[in-house]
TINUTI-213149 format. One line per 3 residues: number of its first residue (from 1); their letters; for each residue z, x, y of C-alpha. Coordinates in Angstrom, 1 decimal, padded with zeros to 4 digits, always signed. Example, Ala and Ser with C-alpha at 12.3 -4.5 7.8 and 13.67 -1.06 7.14 Angstrom:
TINUTI-213149
1	AS	+007.8 +012.3 -004.5; +007.1 +013.7 -001.1
***
This chain:
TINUTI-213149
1	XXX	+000.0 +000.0 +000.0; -000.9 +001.5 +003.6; +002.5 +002.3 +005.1
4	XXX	+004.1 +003.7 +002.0; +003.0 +007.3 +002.4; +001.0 +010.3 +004.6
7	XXX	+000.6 +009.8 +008.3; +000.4 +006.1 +009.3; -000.6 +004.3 +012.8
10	XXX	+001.1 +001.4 +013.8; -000.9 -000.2 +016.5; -000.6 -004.0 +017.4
13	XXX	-002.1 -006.8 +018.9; -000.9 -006.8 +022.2; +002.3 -005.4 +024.0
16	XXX	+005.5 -007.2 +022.6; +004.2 -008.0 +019.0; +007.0 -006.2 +017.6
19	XXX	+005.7 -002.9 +016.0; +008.7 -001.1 +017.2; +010.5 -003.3 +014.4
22	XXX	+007.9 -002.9 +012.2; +008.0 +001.0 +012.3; +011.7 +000.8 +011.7
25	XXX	+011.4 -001.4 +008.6; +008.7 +001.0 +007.3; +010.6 +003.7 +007.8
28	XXX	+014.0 +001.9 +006.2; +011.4 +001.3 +003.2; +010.1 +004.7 +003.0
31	XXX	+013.8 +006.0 +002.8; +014.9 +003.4 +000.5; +012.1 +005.1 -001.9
34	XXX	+013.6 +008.4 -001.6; +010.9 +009.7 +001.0; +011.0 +012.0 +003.9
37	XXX	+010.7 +010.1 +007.0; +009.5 +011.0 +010.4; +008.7 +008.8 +013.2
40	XXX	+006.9 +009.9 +016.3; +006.0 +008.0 +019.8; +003.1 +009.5 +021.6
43	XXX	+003.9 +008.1 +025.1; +006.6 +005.4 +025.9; +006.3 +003.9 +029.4
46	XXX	+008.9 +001.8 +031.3; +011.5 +004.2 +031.2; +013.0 +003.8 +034.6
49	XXX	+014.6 +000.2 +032.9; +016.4 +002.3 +030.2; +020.3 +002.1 +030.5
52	XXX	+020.1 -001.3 +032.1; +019.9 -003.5 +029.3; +016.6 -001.7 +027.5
55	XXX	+015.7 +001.1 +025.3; +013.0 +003.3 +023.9; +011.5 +001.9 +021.2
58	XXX	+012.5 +005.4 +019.9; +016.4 +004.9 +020.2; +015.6 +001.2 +019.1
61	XXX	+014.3 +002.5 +015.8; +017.2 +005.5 +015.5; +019.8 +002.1 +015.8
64	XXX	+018.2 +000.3 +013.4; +018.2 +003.0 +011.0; +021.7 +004.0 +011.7
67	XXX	+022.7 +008.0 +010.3; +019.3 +007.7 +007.9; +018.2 +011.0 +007.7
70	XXX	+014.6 +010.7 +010.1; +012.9 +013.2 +012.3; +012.0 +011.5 +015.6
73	XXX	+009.9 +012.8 +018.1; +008.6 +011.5 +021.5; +005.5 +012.9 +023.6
76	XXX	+005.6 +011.9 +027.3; +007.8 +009.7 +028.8; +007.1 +007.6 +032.2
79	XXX	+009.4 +005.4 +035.0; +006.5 +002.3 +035.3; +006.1 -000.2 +032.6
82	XXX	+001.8 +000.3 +032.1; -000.4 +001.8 +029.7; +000.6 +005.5 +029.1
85	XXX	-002.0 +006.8 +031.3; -002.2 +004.5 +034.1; +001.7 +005.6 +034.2
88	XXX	+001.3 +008.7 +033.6; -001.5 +008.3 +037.0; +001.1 +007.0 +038.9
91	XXX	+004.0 +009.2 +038.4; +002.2 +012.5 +038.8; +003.5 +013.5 +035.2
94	XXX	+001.1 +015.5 +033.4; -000.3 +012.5 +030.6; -000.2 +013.2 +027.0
97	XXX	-003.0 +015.2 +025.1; -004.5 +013.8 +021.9; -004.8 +017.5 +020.7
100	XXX	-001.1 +018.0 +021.6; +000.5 +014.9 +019.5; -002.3 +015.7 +016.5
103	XXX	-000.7 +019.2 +016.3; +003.1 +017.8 +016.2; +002.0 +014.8 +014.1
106	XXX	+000.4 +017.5 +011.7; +002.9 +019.8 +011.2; +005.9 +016.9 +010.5
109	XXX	+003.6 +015.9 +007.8; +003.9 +019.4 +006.2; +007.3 +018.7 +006.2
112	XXX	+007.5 +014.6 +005.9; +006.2 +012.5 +003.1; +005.4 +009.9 +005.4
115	XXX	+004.9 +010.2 +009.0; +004.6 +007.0 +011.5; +003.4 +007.3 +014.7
118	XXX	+003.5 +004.3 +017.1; +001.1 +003.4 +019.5; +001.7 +001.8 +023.4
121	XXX	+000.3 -002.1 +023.2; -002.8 -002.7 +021.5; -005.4 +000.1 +019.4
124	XXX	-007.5 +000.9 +022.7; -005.1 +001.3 +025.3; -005.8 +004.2 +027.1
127	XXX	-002.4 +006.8 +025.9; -003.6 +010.1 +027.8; -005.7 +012.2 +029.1
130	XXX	-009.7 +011.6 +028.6; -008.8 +008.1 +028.0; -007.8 +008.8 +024.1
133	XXX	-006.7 +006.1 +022.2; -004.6 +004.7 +019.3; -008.0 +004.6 +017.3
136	XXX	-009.3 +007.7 +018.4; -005.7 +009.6 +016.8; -006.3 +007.6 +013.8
139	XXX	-009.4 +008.7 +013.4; -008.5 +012.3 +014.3; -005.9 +012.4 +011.6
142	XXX	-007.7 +010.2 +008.7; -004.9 +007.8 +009.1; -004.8 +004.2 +008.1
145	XXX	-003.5 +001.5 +010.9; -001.0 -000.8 +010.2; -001.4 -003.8 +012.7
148	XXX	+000.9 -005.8 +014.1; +000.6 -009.6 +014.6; +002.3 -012.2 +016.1
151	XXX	+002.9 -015.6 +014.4; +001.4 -018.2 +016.7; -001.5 -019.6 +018.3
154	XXX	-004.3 -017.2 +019.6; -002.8 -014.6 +017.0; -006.1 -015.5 +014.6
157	XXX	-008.9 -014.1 +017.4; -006.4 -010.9 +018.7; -006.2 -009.6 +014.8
160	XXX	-010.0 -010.3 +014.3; -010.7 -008.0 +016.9; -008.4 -005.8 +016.5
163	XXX	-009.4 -005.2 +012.6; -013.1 -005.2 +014.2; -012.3 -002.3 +016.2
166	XXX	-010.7 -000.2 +013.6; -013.2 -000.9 +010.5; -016.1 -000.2 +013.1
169	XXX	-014.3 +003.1 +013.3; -013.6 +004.2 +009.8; -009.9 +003.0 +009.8
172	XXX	-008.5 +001.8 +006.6; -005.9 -000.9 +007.7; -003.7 -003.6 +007.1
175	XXX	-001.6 -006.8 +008.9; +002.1 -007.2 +009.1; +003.3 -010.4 +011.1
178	XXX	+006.0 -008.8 +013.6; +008.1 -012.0 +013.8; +008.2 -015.0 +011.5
181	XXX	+010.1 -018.3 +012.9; +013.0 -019.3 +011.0; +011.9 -022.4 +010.8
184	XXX	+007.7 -022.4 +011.4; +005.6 -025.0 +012.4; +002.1 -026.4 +011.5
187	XXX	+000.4 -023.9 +013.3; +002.3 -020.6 +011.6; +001.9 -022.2 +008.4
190	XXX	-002.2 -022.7 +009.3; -001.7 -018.9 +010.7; -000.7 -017.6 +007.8
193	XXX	-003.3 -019.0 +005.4; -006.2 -017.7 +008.2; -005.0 -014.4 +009.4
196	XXX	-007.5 -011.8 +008.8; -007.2 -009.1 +007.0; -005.1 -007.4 +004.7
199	XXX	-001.6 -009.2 +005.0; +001.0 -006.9 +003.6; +004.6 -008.3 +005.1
202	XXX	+006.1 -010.2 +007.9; +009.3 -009.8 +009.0; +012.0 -012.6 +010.0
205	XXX	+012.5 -013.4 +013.9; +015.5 -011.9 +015.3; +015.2 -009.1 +013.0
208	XXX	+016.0 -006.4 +015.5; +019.2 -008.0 +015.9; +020.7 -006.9 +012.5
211	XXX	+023.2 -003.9 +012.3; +021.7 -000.7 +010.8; +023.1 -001.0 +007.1
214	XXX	+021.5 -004.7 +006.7; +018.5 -003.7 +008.4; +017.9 -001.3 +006.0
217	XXX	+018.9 -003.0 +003.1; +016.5 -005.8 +004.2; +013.5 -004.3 +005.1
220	XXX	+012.0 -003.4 +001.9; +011.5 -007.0 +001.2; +009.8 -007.9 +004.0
223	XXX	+007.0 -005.8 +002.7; +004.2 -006.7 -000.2; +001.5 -008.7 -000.4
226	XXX	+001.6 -012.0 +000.7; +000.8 -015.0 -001.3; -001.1 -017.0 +000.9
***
């Protein structure tokens, strides 16, 4: 299954779709299989909020997983919430280099059996300099996409796109569903029989909310294919 092992994207949607969750249960699943785990975030924007209320999606992911053993590393970091290079614009910060996070992301999978990078919003927001993309690292490491999806109306045309962009490029992927209503209406249900693509988990609104030790207990059964 794409997410179990190697280097992984995972790219989403939109902004808000929950793959900061999603990369913490995959990692809490990795570990749970005995793997070594690293996680790595190329560019996280809107860091001028942090400490009043919000959090990188890195330290999001480190509370989730509690004292699991996981090397984390984060590329450039920016005050404005905006796409990593439009922030990086307006700051006057240097932006992030593809060639830069390929070489870190290469040399933790030397040492990681499974390394998940996270993107910033969806596949072709621009991250860094040249205008490089989620897409265009996933292409540059040979690494399959996991995507993230939300669970209501419009979520059908976002994913088909989204998958369109990445099989036009060469990119193996699959769908996990970043929230999933406890109690779902008609059009979730309908969602979940149409979604395109590859659906390989969804995991249950609210889970962000869970202390570390149930997180990780969890999150290897919100993972598998789905019988749809």
């Amino acid at each position: 299954m794409i997410g179990d092992a190697g280097i992984v994207v995972v790219t989403g949607t939109d902004t808000g779709v929950g793959k900061t969750i999603v990369t913490a249960a995959l990692a809490a699943r990795g570990l749970a299989a005995g793997r070594r785990v690293a996680v790595v975030k190329p560019a996280q924007t809107g860091t001028a909020a942090f400490g009043a209320g919000e959090t990188s999606d890195i330290e999001t992911v480190r509370r989730l997983l509690g004292p699991a053993d996981v090397m984390y590393a984060v590329g450039g970091e920016y005050p404005d919430p905006l796409s990593p290079l439009a922030a990086a614009e307006v700051s006057g910060r240097p932006p992030v280099y593809l060639g830069d996070v390929l070489a870190l992301v290469g040399d933790l999978a030397e040492r990681h059996d499974l390394v998940l990078v996270e993107g910033a919003g969806g596949v072709l927001v621009p991250m860094g300099a040249s205008a490089w993309t989620v897409a265009d690292l996933a292409v540059a490491a040979r690494a399959p996409a996991v995507v993230v999806a939300r669970a209501g109306l419009g979520t059908i045309n976002h994913t088909a796109l989204t998958l369109e962009a990445l099989a036009r490029r060469g990119i193996a992927a699959a769908v996990v569903i970043g929230a999933w209503p406890a109690a779902p209406e008609l059009v979730h249900e309908r969602n979940l029989v149409d979604l395109p693509g590859q659906l390989i988990g969804r995991l249950p609104d609210g889970a962000g909310r869970l202390d570390d030790s149930t997180f990780r207990a969890a999150a290897p059964a919100w993972f598998g294919t789905i019988d749809r």
